[in-house]
C-alpha atoms as an extended CHARMM CRD file, in Angstrom:
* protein
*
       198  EXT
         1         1  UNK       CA             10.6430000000       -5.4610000000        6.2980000000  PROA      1               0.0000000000
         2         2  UNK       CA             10.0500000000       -5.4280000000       10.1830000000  PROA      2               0.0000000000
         3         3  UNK       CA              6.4980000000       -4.3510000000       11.0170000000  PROA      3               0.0000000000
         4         4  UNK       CA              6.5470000000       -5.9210000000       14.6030000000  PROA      4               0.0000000000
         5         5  UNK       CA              8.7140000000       -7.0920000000       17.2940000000  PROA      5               0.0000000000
         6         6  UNK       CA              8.3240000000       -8.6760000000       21.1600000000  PROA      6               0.0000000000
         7         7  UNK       CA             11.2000000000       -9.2460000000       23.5010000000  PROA      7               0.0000000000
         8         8  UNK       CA             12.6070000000       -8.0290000000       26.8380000000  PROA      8               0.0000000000
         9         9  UNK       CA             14.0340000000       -4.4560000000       27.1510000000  PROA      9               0.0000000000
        10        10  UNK       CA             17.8460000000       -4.7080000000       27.4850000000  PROA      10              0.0000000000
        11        11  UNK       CA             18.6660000000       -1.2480000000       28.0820000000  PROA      11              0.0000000000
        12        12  UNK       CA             17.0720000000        2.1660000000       27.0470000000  PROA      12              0.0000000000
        13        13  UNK       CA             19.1980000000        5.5510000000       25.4930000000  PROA      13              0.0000000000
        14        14  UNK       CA             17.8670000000        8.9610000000       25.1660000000  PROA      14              0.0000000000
        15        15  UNK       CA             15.3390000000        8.2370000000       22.3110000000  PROA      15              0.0000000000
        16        16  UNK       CA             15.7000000000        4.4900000000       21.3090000000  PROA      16              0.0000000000
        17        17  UNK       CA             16.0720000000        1.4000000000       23.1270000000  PROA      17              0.0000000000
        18        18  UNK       CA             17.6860000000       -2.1890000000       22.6490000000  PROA      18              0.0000000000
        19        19  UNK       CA             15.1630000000       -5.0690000000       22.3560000000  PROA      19              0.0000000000
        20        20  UNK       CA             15.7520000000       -8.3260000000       22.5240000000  PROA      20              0.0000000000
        21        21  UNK       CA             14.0020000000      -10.8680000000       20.4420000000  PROA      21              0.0000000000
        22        22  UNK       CA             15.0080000000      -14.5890000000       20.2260000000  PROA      22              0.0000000000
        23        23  UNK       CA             18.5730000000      -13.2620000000       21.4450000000  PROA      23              0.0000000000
        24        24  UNK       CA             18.7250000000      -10.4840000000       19.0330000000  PROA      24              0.0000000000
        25        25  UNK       CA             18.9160000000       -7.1540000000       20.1890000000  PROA      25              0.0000000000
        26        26  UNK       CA             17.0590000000       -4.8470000000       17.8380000000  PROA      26              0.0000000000
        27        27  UNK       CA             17.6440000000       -0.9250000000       17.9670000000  PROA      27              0.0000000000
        28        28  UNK       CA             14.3120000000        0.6760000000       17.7890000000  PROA      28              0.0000000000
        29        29  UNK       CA             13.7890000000        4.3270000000       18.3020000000  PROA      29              0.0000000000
        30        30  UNK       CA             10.7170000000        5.3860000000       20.4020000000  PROA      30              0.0000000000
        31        31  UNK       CA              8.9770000000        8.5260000000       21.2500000000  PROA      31              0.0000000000
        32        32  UNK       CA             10.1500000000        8.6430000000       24.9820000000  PROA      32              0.0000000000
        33        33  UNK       CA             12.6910000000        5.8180000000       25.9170000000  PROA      33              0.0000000000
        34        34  UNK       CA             11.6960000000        7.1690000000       29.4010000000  PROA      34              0.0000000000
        35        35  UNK       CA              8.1930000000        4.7720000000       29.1150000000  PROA      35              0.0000000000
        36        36  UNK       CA             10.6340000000        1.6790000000       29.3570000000  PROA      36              0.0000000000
        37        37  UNK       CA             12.9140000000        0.1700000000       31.4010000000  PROA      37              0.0000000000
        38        38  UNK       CA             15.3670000000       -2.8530000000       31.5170000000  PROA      38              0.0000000000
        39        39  UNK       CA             13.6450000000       -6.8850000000       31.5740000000  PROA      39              0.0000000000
        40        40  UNK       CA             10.7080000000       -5.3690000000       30.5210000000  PROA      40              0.0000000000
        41        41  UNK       CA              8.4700000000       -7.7170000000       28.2450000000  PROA      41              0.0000000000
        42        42  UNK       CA              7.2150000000       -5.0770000000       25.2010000000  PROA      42              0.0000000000
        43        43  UNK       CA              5.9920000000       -5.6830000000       22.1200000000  PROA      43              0.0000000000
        44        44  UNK       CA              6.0520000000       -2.4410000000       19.5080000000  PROA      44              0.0000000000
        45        45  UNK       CA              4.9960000000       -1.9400000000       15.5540000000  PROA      45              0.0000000000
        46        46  UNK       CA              7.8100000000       -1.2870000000       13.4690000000  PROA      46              0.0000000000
        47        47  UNK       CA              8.0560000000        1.0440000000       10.8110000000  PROA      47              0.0000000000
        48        48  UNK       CA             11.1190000000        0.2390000000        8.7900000000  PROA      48              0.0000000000
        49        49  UNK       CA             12.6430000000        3.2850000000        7.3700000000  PROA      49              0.0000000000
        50        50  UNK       CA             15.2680000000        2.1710000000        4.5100000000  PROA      50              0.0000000000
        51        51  UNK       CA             17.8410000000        5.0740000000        3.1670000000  PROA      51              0.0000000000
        52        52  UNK       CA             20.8290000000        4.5900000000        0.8080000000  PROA      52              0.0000000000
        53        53  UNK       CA             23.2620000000        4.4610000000        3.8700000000  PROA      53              0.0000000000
        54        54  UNK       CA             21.0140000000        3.4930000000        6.4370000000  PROA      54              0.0000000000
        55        55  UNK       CA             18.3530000000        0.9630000000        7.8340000000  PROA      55              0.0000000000
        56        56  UNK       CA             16.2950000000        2.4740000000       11.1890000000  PROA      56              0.0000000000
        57        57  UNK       CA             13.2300000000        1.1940000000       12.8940000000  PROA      57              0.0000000000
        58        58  UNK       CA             10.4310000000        3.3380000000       14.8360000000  PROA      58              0.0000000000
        59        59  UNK       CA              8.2380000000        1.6740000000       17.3720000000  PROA      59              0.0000000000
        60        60  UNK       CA              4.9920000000        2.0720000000       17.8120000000  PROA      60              0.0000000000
        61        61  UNK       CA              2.7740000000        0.9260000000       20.5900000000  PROA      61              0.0000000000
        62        62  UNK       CA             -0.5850000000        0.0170000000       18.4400000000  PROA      62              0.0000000000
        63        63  UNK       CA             -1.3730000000        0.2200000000       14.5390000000  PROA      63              0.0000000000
        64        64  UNK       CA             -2.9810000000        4.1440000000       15.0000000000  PROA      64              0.0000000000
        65        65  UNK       CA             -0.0870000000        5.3970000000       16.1130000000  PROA      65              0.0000000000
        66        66  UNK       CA              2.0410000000        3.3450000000       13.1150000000  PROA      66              0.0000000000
        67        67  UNK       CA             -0.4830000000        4.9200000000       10.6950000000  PROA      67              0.0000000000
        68        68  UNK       CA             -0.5930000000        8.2920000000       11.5830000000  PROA      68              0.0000000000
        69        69  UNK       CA              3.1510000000        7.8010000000       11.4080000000  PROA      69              0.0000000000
        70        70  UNK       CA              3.0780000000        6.9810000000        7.7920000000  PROA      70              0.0000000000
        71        71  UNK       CA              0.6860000000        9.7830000000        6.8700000000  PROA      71              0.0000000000
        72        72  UNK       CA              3.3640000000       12.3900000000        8.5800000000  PROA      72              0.0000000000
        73        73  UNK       CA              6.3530000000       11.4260000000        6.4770000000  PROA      73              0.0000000000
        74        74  UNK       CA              4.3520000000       11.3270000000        3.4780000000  PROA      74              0.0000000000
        75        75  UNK       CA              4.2840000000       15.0780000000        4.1790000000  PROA      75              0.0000000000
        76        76  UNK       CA              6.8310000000       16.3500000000        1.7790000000  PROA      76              0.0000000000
        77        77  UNK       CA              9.6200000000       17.6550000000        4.1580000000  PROA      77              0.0000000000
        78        78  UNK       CA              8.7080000000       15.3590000000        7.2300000000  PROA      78              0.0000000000
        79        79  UNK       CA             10.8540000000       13.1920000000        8.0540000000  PROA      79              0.0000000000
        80        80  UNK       CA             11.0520000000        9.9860000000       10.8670000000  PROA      80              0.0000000000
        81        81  UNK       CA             12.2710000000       12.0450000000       13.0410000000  PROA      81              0.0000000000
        82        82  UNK       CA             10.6550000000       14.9540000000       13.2260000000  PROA      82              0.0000000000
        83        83  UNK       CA              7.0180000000       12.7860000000       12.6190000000  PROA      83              0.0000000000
        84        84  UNK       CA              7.9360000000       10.5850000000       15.2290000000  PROA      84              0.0000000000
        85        85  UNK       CA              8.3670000000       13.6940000000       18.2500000000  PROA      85              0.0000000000
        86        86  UNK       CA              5.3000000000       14.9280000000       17.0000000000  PROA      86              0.0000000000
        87        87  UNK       CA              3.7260000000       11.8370000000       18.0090000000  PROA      87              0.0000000000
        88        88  UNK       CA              5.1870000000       12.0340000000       21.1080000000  PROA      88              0.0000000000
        89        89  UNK       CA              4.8730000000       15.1040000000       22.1190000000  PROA      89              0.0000000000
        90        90  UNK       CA              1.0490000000       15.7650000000       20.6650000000  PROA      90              0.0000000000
        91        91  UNK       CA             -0.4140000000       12.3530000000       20.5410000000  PROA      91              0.0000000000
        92        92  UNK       CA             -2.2770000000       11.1400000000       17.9140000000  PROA      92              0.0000000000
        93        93  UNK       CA             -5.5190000000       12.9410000000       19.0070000000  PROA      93              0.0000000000
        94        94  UNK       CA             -4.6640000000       16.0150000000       18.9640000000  PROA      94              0.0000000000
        95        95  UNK       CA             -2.7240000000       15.4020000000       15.7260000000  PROA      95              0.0000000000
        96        96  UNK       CA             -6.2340000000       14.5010000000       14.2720000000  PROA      96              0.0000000000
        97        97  UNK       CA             -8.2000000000       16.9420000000       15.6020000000  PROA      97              0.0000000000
        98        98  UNK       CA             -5.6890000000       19.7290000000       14.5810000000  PROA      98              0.0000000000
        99        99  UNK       CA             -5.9080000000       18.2740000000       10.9890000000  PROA      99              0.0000000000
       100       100  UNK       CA             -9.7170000000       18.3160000000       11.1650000000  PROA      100             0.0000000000
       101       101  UNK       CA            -10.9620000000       21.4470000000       12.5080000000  PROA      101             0.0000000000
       102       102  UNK       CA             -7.9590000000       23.2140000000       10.2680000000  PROA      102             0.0000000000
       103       103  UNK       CA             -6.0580000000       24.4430000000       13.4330000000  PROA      103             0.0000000000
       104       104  UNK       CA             -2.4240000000       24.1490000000       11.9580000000  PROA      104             0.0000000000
       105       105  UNK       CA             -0.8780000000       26.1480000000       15.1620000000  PROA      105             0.0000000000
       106       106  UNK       CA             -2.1170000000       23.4150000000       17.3290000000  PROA      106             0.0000000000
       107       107  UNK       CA              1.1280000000       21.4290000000       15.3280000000  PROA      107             0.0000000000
       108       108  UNK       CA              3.4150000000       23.6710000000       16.3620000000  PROA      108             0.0000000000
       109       109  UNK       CA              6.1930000000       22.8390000000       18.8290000000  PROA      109             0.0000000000
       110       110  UNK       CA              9.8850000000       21.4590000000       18.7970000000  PROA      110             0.0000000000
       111       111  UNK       CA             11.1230000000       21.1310000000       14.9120000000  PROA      111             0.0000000000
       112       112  UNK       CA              7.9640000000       22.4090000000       13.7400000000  PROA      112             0.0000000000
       113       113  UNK       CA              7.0750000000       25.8750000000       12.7050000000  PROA      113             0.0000000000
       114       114  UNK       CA              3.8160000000       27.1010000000       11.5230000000  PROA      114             0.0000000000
       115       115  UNK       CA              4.5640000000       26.9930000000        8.1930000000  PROA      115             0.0000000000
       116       116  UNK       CA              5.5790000000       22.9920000000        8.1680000000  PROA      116             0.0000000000
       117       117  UNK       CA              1.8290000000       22.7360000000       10.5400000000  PROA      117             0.0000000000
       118       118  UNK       CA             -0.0270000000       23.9810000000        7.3530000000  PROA      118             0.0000000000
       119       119  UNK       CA              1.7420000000       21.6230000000        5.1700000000  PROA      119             0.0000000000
       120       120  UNK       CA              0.9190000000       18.7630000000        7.2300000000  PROA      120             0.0000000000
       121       121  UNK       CA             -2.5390000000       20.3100000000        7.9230000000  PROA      121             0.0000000000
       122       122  UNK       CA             -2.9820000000       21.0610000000        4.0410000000  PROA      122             0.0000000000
       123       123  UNK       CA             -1.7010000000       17.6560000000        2.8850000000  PROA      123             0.0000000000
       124       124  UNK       CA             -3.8710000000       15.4490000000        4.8590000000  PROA      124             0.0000000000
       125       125  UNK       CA             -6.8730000000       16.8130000000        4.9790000000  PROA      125             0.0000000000
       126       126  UNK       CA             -8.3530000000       14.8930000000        2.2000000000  PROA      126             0.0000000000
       127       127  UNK       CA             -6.4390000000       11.5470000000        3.8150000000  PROA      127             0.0000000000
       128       128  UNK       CA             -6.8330000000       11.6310000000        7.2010000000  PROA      128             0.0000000000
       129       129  UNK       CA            -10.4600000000        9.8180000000        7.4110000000  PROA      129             0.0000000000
       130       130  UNK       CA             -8.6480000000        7.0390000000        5.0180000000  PROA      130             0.0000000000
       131       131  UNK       CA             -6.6730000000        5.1190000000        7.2850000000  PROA      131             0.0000000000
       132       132  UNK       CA             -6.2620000000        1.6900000000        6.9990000000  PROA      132             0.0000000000
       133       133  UNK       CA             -7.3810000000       -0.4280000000       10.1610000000  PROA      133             0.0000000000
       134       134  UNK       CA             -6.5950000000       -4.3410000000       10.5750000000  PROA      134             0.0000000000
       135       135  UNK       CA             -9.0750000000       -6.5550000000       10.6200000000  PROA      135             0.0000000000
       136       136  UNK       CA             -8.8110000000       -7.2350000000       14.2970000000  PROA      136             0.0000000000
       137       137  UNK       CA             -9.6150000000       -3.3740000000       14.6680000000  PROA      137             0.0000000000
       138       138  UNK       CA            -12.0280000000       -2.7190000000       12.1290000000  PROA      138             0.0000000000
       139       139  UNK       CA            -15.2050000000       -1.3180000000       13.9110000000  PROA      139             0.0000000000
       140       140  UNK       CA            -17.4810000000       -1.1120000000       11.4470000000  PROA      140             0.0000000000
       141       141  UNK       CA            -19.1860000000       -4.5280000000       11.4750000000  PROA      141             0.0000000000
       142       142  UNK       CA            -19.6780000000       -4.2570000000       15.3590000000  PROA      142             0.0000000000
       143       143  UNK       CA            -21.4060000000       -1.0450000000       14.7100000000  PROA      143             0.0000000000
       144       144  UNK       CA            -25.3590000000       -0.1330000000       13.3720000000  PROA      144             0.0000000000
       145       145  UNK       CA            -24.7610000000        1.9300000000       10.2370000000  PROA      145             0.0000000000
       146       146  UNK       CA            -28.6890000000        2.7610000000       10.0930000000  PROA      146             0.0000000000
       147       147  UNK       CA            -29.2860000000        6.4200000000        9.3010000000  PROA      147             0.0000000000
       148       148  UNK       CA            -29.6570000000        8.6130000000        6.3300000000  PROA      148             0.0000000000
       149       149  UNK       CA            -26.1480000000        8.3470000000        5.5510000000  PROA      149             0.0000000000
       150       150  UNK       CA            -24.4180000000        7.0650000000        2.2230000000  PROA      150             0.0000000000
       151       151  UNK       CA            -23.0500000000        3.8260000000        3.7900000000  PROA      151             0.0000000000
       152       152  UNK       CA            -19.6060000000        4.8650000000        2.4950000000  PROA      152             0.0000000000
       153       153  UNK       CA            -19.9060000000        8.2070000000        4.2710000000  PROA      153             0.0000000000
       154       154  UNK       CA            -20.4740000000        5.8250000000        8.0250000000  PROA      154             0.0000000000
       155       155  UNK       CA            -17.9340000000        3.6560000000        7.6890000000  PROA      155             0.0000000000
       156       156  UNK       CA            -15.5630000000        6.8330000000        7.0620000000  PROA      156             0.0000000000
       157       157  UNK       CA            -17.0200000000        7.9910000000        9.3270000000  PROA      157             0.0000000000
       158       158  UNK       CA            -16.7230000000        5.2480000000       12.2540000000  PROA      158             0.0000000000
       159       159  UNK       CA            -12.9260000000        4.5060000000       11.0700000000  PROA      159             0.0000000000
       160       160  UNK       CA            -12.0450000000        7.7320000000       11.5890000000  PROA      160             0.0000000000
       161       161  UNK       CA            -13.7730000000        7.6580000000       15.1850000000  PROA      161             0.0000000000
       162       162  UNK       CA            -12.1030000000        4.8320000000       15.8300000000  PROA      162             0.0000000000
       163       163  UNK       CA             -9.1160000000        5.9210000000       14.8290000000  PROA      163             0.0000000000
       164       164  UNK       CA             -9.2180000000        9.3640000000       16.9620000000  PROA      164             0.0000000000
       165       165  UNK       CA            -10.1340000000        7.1610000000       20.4690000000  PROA      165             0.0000000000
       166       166  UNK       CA            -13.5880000000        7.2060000000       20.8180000000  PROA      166             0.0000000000
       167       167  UNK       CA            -15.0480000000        4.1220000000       22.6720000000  PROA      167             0.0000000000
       168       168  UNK       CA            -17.2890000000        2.3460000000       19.8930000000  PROA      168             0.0000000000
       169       169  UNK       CA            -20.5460000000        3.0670000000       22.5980000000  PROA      169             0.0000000000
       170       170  UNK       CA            -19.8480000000        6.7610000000       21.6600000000  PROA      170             0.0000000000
       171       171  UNK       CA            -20.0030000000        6.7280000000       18.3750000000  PROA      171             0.0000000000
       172       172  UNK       CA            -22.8330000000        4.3530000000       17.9260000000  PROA      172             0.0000000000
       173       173  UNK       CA            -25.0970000000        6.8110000000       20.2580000000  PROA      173             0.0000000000
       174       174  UNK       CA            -24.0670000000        9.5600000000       17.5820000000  PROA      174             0.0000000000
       175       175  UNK       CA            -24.6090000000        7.6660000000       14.6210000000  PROA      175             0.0000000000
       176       176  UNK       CA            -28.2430000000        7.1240000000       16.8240000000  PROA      176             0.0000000000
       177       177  UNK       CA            -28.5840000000       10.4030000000       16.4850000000  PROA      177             0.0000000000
       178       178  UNK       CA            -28.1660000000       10.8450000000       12.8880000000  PROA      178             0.0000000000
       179       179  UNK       CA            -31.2380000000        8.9930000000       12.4130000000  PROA      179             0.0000000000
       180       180  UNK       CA            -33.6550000000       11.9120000000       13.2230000000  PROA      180             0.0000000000
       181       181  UNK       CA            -31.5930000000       14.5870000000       11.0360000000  PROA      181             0.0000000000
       182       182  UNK       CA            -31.0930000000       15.5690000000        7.9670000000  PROA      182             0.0000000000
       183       183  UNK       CA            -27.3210000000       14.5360000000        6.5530000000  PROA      183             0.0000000000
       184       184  UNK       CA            -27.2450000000       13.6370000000        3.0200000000  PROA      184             0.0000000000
       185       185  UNK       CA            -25.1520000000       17.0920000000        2.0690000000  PROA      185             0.0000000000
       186       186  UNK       CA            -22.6180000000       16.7040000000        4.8400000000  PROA      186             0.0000000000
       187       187  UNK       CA            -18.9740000000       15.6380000000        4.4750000000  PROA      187             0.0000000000
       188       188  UNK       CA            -17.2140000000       13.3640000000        6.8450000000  PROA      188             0.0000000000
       189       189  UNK       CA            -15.1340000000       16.0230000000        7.9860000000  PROA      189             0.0000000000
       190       190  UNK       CA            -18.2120000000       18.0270000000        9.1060000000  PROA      190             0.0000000000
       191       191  UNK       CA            -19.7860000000       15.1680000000       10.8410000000  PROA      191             0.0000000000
       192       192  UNK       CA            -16.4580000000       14.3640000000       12.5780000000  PROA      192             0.0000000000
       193       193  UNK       CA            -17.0370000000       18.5160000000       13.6430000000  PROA      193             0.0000000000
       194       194  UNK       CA            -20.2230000000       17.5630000000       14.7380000000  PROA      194             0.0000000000
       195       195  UNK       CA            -19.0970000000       14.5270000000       16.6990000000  PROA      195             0.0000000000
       196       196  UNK       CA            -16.4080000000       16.8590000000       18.9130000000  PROA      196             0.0000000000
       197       197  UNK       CA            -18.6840000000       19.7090000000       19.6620000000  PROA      197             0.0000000000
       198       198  UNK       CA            -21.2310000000       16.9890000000       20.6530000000  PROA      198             0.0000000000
């Protein structure tokens, strides 16, 4: 499987471009093929999406964006394509914080009716502060887990932080803040709440 590829653009079509890697051009379909441009130097994360009749890749510009991917089409009914212009058209933040705060019609755009938003709403909920982070981009050991928190509960709680956008200065003040309160009966998706209206 490809899971990441750097070249030189060699020319861009209406949702995909050609990218050329040790002179092979690979077809990778993006989000907005309007973003690149011919001899530019590019380097994207690959999804490889393998069907009876048919291998496609989807480029991604960093990991969060390759694993909200893979949440979407593990949405029964979502497919590359349609998880791929949500991506594009929503971003990855608002994705999140649609999923969070339960706010399915925030989904809603081209391809995607309400009732597909509270599938994708309903189906992650319970995965959404579970994404996998590399190494390189795991914040938690750069970050003071000290409060009254279950440990687990933090580093949830920072991955998913992480994972929305928030600079790691951010969410270390709020974690600060957790010190003084009392937390012990909240869920990660309420302190996430917290987080925002903060």
């Amino acid at each position: 499987m490809i899971s990441y590829l750097k070249g030189i653009v060699k020319f861009t079509g209406d949702s995909s471009l050609c990218l050329v890697c040790n002179n092979i051009g690979w077809n990778v379909n993006v989000a907005s093929s309007v973003l690149y441009s011919p001899e530019q130097e590019l380097e994207l994360f690959i999804y490889t999406h393998v069907r009876e009749t048919e291998i496609s890749f989807w480029g991604f510009k960093d990991n969060k964006e390759l694993n909200c991917f893979k949440l979407l089409i593990g949405v029964s009914g979502i497919g590359p394509r349609t998880a791929h212009a949500l991506i594009g058209d929503k971003g990855i933040r608002e994705i999140y914080s649609a999923i969070l705060n339960n706010k399915p019609e925030m989904l809603k755009g081209s391809g995607i009716g309400l009732k597909t938003s509270q599938k994708i709403v309903f189906e992650l909920k319970s995965k959404i502060a579970l994404l996998n982070l590399d190494s390189a981009e795991n914040p938690i050991s750069q970050i003071e887990l000290e409060s009254k928190l279950p440990e687990s509960v933090a580093k949830e709680l920072v991955q998913a932080l992480t994972t929305l956008g928030y600079k790691q200065n951010d969410i270390q003040d709020f974690i600060n803040k957790l010190k003084s309160e009392e937390t012990e009966s909240k869920t990660v998706q309420d302190l996430i709440k917290q987080f925002l209206r903060s």
